[in-house]
Predicted model as a PDB file, atoms N, CA, C, CB and O in Angstrom, pLDDT in the B-factor column:
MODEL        1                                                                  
ATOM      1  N   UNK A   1     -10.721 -44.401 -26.548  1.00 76.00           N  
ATOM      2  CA  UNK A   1      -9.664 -45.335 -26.908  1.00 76.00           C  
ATOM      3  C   UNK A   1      -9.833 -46.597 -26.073  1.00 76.00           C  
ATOM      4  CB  UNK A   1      -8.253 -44.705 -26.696  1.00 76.00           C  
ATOM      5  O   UNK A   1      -9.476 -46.554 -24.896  1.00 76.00           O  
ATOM      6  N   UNK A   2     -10.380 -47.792 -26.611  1.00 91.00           N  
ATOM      7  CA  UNK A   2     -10.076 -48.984 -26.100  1.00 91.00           C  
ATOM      8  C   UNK A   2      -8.774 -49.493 -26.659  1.00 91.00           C  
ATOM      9  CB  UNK A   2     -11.147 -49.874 -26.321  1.00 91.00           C  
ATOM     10  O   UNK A   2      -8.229 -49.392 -27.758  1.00 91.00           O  
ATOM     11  N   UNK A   3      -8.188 -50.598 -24.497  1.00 96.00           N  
ATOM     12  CA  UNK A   3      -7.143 -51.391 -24.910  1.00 96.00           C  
ATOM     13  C   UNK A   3      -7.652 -52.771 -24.760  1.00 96.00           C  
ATOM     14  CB  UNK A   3      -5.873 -51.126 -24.151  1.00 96.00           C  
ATOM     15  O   UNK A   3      -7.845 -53.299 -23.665  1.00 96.00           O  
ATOM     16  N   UNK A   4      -7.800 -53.169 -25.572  1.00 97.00           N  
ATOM     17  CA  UNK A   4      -8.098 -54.776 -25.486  1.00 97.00           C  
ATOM     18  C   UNK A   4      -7.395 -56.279 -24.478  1.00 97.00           C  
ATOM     19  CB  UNK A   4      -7.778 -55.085 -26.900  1.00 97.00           C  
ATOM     20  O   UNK A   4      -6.674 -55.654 -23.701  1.00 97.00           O  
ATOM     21  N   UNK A   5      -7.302 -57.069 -24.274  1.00 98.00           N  
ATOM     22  CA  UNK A   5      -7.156 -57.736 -23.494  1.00 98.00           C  
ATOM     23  C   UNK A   5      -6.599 -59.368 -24.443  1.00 98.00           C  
ATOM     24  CB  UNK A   5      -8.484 -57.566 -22.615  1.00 98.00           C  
ATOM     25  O   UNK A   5      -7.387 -60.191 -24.909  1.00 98.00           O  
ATOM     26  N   UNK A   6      -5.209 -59.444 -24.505  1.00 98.00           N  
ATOM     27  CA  UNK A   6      -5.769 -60.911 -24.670  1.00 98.00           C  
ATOM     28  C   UNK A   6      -5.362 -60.952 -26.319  1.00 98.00           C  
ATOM     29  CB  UNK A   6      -7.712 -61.144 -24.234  1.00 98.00           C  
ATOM     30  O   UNK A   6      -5.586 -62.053 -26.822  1.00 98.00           O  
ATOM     31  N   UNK A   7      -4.730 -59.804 -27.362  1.00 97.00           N  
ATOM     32  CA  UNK A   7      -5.385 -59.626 -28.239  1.00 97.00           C  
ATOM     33  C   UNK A   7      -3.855 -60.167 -29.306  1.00 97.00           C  
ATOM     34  CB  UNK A   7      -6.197 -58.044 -28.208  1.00 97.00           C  
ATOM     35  O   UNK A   7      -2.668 -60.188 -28.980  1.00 97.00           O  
ATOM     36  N   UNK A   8      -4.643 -60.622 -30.877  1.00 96.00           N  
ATOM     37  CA  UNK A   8      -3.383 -61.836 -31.726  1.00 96.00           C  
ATOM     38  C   UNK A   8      -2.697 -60.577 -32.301  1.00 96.00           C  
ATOM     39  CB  UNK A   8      -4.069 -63.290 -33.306  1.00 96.00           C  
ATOM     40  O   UNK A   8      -3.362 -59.711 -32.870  1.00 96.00           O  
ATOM     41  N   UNK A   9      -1.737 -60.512 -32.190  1.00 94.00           N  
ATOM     42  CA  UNK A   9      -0.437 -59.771 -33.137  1.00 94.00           C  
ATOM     43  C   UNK A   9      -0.132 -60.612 -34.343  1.00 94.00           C  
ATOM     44  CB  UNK A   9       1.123 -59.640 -32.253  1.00 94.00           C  
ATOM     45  O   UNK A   9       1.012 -60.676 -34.792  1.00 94.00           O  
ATOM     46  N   UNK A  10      -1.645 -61.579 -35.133  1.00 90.00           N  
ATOM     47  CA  UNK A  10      -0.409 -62.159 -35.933  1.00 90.00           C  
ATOM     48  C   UNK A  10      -1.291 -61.131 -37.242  1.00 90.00           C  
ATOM     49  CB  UNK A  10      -0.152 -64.398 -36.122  1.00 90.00           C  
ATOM     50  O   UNK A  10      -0.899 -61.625 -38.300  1.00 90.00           O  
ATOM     51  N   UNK A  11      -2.034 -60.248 -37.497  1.00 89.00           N  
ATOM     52  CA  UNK A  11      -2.010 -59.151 -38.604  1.00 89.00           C  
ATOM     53  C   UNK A  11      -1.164 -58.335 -38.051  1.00 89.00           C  
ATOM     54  CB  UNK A  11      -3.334 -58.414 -39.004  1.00 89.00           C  
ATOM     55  O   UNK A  11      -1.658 -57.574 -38.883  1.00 89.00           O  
ATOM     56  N   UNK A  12      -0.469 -57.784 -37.548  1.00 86.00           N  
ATOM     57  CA  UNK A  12       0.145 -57.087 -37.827  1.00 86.00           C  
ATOM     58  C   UNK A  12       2.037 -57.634 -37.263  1.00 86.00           C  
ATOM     59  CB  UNK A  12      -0.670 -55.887 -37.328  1.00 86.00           C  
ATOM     60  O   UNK A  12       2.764 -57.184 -36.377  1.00 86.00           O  
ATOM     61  N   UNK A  13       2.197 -58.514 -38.061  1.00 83.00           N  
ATOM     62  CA  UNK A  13       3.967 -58.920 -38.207  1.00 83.00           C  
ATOM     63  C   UNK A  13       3.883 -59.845 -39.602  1.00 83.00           C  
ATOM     64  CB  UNK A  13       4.766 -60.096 -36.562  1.00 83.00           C  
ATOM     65  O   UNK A  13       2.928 -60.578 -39.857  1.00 83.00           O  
ATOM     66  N   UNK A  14       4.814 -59.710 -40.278  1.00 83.00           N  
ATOM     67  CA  UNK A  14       4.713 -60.491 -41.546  1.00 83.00           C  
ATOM     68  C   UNK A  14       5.144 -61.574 -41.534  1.00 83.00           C  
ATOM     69  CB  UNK A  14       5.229 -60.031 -42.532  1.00 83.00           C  
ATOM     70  O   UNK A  14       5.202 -62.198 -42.593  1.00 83.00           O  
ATOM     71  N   UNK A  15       5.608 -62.174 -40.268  1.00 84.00           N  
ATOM     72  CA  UNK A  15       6.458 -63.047 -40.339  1.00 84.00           C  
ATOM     73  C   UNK A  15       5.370 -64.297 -39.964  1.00 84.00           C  
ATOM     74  CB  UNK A  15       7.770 -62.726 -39.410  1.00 84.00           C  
ATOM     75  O   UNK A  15       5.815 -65.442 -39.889  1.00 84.00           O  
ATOM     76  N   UNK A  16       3.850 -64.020 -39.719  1.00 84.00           N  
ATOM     77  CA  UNK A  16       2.935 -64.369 -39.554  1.00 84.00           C  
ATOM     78  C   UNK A  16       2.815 -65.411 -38.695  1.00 84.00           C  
ATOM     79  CB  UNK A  16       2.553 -64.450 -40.456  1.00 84.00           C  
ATOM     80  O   UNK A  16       2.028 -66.326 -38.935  1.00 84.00           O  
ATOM     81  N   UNK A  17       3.840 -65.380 -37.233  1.00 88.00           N  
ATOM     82  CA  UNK A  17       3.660 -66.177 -36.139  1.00 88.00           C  
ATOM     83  C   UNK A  17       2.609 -65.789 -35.217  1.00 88.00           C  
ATOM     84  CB  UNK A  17       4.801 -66.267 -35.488  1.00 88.00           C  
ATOM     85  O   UNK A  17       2.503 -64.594 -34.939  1.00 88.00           O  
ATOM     86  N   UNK A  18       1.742 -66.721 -34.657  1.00 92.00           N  
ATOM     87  CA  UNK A  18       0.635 -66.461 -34.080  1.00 92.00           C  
ATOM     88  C   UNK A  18       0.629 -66.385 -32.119  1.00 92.00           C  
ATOM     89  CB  UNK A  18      -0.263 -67.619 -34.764  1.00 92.00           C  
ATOM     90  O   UNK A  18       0.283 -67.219 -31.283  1.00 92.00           O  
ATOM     91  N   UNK A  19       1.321 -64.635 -31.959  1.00 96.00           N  
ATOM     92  CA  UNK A  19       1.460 -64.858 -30.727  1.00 96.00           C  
ATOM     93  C   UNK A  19       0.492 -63.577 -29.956  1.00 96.00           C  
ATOM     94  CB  UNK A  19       3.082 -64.920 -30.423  1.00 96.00           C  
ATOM     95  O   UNK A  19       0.250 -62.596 -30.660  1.00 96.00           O  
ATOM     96  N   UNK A  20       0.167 -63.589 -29.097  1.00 97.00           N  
ATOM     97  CA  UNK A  20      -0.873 -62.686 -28.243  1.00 97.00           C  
ATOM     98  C   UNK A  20       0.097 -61.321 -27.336  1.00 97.00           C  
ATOM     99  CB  UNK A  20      -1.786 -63.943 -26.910  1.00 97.00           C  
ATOM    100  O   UNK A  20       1.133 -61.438 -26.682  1.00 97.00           O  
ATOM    101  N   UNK A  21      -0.550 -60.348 -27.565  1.00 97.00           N  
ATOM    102  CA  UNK A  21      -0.450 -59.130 -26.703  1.00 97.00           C  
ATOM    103  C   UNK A  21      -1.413 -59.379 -25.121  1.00 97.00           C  
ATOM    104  CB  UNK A  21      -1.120 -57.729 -27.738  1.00 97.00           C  
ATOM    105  O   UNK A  21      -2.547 -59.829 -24.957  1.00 97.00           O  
ATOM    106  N   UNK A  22      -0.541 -58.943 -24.275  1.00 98.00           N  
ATOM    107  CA  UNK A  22      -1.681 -59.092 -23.198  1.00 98.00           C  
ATOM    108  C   UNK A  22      -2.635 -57.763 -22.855  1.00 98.00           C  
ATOM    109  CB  UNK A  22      -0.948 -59.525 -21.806  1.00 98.00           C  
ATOM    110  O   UNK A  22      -3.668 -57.963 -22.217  1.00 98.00           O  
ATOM    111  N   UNK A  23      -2.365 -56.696 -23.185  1.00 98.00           N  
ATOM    112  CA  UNK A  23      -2.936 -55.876 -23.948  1.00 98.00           C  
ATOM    113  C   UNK A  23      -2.456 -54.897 -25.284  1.00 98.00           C  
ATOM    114  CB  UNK A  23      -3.318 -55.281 -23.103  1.00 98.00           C  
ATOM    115  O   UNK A  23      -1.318 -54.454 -25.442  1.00 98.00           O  
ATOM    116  N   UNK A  24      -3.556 -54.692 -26.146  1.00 97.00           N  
ATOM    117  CA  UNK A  24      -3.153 -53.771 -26.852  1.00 97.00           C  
ATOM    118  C   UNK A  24      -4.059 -52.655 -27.415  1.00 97.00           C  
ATOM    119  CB  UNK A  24      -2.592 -54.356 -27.697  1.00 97.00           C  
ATOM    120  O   UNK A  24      -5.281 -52.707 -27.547  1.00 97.00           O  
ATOM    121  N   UNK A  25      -3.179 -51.570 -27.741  1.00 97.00           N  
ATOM    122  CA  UNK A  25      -4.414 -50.794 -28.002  1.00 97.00           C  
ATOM    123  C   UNK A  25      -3.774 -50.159 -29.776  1.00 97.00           C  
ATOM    124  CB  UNK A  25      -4.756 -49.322 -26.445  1.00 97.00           C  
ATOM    125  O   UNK A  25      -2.557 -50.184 -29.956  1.00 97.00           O  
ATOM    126  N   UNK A  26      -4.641 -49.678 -30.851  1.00 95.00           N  
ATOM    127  CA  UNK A  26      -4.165 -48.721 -31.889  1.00 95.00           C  
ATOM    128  C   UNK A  26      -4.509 -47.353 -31.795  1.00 95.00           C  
ATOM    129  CB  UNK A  26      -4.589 -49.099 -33.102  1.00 95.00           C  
ATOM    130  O   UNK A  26      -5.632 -47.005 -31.427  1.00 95.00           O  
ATOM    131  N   UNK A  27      -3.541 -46.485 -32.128  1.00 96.00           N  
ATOM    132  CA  UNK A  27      -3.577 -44.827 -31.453  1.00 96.00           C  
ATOM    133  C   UNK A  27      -4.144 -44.524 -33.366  1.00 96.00           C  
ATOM    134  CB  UNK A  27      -1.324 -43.786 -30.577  1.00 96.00           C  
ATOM    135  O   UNK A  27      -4.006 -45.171 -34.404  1.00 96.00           O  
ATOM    136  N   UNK A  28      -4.753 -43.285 -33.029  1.00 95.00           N  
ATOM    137  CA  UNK A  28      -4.549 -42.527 -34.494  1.00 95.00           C  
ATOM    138  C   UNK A  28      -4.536 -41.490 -34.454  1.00 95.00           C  
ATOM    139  CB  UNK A  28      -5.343 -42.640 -35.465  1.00 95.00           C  
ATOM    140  O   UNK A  28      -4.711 -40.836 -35.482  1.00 95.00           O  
ATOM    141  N   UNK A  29      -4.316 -40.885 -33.214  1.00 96.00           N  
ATOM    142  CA  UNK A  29      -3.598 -39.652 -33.128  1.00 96.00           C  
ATOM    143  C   UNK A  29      -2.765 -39.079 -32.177  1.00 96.00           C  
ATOM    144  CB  UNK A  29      -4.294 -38.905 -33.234  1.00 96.00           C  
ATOM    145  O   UNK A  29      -2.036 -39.985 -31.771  1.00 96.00           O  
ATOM    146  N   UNK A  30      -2.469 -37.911 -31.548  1.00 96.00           N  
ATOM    147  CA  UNK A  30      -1.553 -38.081 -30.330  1.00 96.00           C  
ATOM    148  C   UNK A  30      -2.271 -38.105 -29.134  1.00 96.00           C  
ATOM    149  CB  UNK A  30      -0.542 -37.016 -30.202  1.00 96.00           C  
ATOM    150  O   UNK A  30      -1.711 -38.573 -28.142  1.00 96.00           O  
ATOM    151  N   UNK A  31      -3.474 -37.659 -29.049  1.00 96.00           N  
ATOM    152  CA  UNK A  31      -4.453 -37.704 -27.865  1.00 96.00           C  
ATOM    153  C   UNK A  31      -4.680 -38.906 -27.507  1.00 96.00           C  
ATOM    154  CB  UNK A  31      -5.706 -37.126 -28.066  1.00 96.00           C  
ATOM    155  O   UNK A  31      -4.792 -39.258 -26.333  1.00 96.00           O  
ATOM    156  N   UNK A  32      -4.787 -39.800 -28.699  1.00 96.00           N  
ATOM    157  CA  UNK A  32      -5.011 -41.204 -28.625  1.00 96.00           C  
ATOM    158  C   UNK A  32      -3.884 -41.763 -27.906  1.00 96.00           C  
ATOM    159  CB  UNK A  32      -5.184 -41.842 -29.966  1.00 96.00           C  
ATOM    160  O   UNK A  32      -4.036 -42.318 -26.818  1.00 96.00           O  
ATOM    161  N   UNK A  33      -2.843 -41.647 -28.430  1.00 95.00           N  
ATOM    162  CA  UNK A  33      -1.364 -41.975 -27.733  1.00 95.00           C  
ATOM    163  C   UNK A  33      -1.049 -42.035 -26.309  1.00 95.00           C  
ATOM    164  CB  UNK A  33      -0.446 -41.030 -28.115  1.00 95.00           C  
ATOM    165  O   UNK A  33      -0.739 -42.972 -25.573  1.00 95.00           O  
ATOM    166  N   UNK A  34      -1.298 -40.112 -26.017  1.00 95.00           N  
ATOM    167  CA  UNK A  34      -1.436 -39.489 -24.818  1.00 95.00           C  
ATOM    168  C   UNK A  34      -2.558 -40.300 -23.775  1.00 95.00           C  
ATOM    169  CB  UNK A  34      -1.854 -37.996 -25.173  1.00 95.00           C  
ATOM    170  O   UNK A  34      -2.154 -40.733 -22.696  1.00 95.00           O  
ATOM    171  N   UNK A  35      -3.639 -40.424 -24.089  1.00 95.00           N  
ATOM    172  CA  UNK A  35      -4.599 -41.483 -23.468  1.00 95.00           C  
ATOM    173  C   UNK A  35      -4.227 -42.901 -23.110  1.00 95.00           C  
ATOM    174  CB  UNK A  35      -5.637 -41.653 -24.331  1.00 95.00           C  
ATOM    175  O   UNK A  35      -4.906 -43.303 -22.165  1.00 95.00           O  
ATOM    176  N   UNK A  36      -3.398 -43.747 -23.550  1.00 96.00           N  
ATOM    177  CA  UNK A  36      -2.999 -45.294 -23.635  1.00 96.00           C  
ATOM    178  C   UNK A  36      -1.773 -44.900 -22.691  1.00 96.00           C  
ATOM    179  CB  UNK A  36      -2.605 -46.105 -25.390  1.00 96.00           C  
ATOM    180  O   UNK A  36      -1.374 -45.589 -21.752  1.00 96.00           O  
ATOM    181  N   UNK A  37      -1.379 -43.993 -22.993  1.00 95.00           N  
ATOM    182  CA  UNK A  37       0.000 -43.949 -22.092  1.00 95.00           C  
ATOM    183  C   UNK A  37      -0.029 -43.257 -20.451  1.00 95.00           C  
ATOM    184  CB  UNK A  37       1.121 -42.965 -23.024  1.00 95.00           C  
ATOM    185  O   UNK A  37       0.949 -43.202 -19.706  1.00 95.00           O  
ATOM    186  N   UNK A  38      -1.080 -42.883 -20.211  1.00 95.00           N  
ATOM    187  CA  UNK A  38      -1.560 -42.503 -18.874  1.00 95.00           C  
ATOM    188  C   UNK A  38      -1.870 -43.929 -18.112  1.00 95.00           C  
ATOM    189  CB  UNK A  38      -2.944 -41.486 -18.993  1.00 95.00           C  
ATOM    190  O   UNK A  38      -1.241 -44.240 -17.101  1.00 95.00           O  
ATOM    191  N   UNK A  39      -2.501 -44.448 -18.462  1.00 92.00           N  
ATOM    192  CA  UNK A  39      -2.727 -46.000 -18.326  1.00 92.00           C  
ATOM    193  C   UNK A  39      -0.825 -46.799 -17.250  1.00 92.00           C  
ATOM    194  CB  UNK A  39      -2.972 -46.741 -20.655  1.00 92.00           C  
ATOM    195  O   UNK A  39       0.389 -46.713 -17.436  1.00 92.00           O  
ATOM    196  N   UNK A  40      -1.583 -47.342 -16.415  1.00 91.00           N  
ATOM    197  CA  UNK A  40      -0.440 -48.317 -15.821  1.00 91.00           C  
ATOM    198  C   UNK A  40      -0.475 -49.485 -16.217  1.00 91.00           C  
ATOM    199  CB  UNK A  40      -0.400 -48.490 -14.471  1.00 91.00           C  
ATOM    200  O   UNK A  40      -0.762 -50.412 -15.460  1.00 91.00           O  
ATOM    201  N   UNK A  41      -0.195 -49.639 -17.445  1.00 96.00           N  
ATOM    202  CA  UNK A  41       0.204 -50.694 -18.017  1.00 96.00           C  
ATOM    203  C   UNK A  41       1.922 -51.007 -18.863  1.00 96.00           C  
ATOM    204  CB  UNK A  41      -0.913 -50.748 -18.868  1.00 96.00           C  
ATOM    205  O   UNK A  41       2.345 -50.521 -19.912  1.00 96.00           O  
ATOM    206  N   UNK A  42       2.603 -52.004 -17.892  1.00 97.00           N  
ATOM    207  CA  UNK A  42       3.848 -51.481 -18.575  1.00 97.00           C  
ATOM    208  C   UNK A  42       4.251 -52.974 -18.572  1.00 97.00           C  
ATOM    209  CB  UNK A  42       4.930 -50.213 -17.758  1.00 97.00           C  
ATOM    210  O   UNK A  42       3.738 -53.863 -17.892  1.00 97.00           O  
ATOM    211  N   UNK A  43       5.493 -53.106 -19.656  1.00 97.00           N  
ATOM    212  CA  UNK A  43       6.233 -52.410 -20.244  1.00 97.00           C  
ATOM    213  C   UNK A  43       4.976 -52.243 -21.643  1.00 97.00           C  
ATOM    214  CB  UNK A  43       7.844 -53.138 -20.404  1.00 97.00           C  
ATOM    215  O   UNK A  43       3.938 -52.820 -21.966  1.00 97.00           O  
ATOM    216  N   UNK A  44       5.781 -51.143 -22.146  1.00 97.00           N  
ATOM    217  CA  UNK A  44       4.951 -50.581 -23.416  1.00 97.00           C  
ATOM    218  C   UNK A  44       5.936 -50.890 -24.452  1.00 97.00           C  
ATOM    219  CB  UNK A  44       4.515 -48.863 -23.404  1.00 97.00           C  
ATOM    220  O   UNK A  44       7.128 -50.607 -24.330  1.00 97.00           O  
ATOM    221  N   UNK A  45       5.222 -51.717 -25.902  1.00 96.00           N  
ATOM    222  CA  UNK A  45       5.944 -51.734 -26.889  1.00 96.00           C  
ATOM    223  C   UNK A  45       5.192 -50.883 -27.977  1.00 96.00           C  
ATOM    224  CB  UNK A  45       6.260 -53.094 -27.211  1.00 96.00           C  
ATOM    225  O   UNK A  45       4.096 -51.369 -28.255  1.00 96.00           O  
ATOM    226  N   UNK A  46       5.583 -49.465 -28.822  1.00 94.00           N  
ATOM    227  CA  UNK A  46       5.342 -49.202 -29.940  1.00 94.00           C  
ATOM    228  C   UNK A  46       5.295 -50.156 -31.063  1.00 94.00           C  
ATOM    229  CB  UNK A  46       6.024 -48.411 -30.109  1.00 94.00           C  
ATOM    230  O   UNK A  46       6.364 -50.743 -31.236  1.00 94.00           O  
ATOM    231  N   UNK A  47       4.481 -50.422 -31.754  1.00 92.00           N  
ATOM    232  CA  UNK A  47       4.672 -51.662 -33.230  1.00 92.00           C  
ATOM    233  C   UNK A  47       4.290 -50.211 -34.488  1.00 92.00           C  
ATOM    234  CB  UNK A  47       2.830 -53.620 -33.273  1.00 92.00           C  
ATOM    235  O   UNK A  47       3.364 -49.400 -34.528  1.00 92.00           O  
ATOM    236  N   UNK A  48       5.375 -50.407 -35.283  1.00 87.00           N  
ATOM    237  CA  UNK A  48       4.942 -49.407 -36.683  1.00 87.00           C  
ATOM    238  C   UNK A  48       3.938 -50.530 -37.971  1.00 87.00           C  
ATOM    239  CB  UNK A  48       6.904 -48.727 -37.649  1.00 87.00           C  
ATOM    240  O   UNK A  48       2.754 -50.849 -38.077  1.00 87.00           O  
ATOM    241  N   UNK A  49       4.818 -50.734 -38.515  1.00 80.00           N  
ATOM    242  CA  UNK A  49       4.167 -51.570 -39.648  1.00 80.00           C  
ATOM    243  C   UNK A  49       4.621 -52.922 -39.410  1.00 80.00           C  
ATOM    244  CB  UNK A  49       4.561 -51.104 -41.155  1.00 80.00           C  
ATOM    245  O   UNK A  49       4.102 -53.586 -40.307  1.00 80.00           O  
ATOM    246  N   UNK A  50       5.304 -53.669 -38.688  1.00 75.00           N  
ATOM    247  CA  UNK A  50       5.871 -54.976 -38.117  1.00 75.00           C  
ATOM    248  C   UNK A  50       6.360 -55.596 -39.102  1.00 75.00           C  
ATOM    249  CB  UNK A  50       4.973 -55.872 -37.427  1.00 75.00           C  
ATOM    250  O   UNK A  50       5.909 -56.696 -39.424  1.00 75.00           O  
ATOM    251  N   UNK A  51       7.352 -55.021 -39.753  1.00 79.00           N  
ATOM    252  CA  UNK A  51       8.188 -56.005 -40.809  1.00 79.00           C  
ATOM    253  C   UNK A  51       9.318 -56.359 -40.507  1.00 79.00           C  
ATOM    254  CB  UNK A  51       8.442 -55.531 -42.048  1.00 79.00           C  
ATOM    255  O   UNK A  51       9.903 -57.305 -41.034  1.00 79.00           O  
ATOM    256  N   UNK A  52       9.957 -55.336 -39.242  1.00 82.00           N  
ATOM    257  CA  UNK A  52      11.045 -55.132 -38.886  1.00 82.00           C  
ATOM    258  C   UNK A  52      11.159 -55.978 -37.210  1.00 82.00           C  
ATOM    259  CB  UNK A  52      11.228 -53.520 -39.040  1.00 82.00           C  
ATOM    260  O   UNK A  52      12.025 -55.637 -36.405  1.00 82.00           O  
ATOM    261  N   UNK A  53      10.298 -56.917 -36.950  1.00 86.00           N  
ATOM    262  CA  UNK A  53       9.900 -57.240 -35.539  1.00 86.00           C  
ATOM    263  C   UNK A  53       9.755 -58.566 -35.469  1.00 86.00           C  
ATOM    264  CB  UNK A  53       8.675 -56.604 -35.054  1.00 86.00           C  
ATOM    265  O   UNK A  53       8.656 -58.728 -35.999  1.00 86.00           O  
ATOM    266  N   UNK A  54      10.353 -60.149 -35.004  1.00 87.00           N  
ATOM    267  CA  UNK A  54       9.866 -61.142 -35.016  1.00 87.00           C  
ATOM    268  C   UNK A  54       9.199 -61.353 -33.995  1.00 87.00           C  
ATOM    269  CB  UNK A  54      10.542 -61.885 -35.249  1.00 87.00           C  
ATOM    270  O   UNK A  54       9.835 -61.238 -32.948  1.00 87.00           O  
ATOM    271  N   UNK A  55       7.884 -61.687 -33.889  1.00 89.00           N  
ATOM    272  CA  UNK A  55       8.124 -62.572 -32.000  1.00 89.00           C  
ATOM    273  C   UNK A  55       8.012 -63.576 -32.466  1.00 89.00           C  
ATOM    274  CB  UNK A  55       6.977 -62.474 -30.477  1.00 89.00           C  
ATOM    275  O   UNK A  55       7.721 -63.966 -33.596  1.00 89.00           O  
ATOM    276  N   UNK A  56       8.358 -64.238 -31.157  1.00 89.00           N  
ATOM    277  CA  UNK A  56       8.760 -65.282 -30.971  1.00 89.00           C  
ATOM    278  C   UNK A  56       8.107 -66.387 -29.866  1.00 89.00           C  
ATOM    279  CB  UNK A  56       9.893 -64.949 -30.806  1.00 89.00           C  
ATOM    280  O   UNK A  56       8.309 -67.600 -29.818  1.00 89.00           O  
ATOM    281  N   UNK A  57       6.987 -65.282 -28.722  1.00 94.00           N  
ATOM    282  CA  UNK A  57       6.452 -65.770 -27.867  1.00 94.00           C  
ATOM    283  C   UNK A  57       5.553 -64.314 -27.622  1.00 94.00           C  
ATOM    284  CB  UNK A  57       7.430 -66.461 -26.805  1.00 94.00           C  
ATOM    285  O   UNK A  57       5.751 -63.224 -28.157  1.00 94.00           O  
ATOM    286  N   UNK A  58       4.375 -64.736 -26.509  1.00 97.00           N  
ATOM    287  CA  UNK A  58       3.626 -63.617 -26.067  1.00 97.00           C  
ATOM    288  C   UNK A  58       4.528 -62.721 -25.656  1.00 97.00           C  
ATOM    289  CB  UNK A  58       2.675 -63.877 -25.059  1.00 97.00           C  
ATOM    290  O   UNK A  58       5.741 -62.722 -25.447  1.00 97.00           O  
ATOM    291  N   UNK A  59       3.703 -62.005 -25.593  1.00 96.00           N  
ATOM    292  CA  UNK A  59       4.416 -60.000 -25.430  1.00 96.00           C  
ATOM    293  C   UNK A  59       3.531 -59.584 -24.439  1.00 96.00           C  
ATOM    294  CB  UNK A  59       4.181 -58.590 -27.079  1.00 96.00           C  
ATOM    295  O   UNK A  59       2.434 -59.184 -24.830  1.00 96.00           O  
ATOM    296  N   UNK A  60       3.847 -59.589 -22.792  1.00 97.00           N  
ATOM    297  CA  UNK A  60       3.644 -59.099 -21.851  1.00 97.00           C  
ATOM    298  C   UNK A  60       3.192 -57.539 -21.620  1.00 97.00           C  
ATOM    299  CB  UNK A  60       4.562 -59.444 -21.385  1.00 97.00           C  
ATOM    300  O   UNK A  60       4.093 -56.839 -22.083  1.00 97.00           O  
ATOM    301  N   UNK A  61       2.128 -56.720 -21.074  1.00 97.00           N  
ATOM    302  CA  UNK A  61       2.167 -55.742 -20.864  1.00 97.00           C  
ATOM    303  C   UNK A  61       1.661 -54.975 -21.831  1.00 97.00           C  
ATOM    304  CB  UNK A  61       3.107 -55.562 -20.529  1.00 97.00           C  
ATOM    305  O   UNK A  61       0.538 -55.471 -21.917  1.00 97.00           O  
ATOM    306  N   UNK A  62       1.707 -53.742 -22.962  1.00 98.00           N  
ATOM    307  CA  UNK A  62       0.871 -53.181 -23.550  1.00 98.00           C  
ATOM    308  C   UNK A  62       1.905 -52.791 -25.135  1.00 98.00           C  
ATOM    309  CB  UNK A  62       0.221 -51.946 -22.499  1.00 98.00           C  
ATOM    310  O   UNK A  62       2.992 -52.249 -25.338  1.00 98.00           O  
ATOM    311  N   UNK A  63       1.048 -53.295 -25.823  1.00 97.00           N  
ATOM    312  CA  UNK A  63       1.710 -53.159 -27.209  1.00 97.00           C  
ATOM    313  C   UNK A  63       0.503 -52.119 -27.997  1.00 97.00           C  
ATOM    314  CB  UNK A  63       1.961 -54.922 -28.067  1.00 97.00           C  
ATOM    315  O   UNK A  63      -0.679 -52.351 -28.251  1.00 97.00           O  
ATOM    316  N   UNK A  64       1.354 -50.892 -28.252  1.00 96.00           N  
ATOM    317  CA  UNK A  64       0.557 -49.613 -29.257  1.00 96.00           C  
ATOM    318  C   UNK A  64       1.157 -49.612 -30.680  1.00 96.00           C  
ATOM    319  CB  UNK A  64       0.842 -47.874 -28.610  1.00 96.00           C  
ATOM    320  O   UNK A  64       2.309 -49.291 -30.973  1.00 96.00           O  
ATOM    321  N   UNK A  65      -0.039 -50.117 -31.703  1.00 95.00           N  
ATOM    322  CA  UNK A  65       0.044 -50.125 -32.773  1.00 95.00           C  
ATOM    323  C   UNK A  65       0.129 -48.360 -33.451  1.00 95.00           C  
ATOM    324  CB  UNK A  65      -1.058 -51.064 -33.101  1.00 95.00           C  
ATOM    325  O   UNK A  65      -0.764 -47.575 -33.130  1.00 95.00           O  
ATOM    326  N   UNK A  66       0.981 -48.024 -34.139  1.00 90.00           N  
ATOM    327  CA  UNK A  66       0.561 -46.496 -34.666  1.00 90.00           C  
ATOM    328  C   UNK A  66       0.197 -46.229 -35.965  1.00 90.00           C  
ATOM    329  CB  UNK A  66       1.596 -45.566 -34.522  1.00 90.00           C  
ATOM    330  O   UNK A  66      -0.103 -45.083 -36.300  1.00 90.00           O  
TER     331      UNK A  66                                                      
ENDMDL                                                                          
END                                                                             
């Protein structure tokens, strides 16, 4: 499981503002999950399908796509 560094959240929000994760990683299973979340990287945001999510500015810390 790589977490990337640096990385655009604007595929995945519909609202198609172009703002950066300072890291992020996508799980596809729970090991995957379990792995990203051992990691000291915090705060942690879950993202599902991002329809329901605006940002508005960068997103600090570790955002897991599922």
């Amino acid at each position: 499981m790589e977490i990337q560094q640096a990385s655009s959240l604007l595929p995945f929000n519909t609202f198609g503002i172009a703002v950066f994760a300072s890291h992020f990683a996508e799980v596809q299973t729970e090991q995957d999950l379990l792995g990203v979340l051992r990691g000291q990287i915090r705060p942690v945001l879950v993202l599902g399908g991002g329809s329901n999510i605006l940002f508005t500015h960068d997103v600090a810390g570790l955002v897991i796509k599922n």
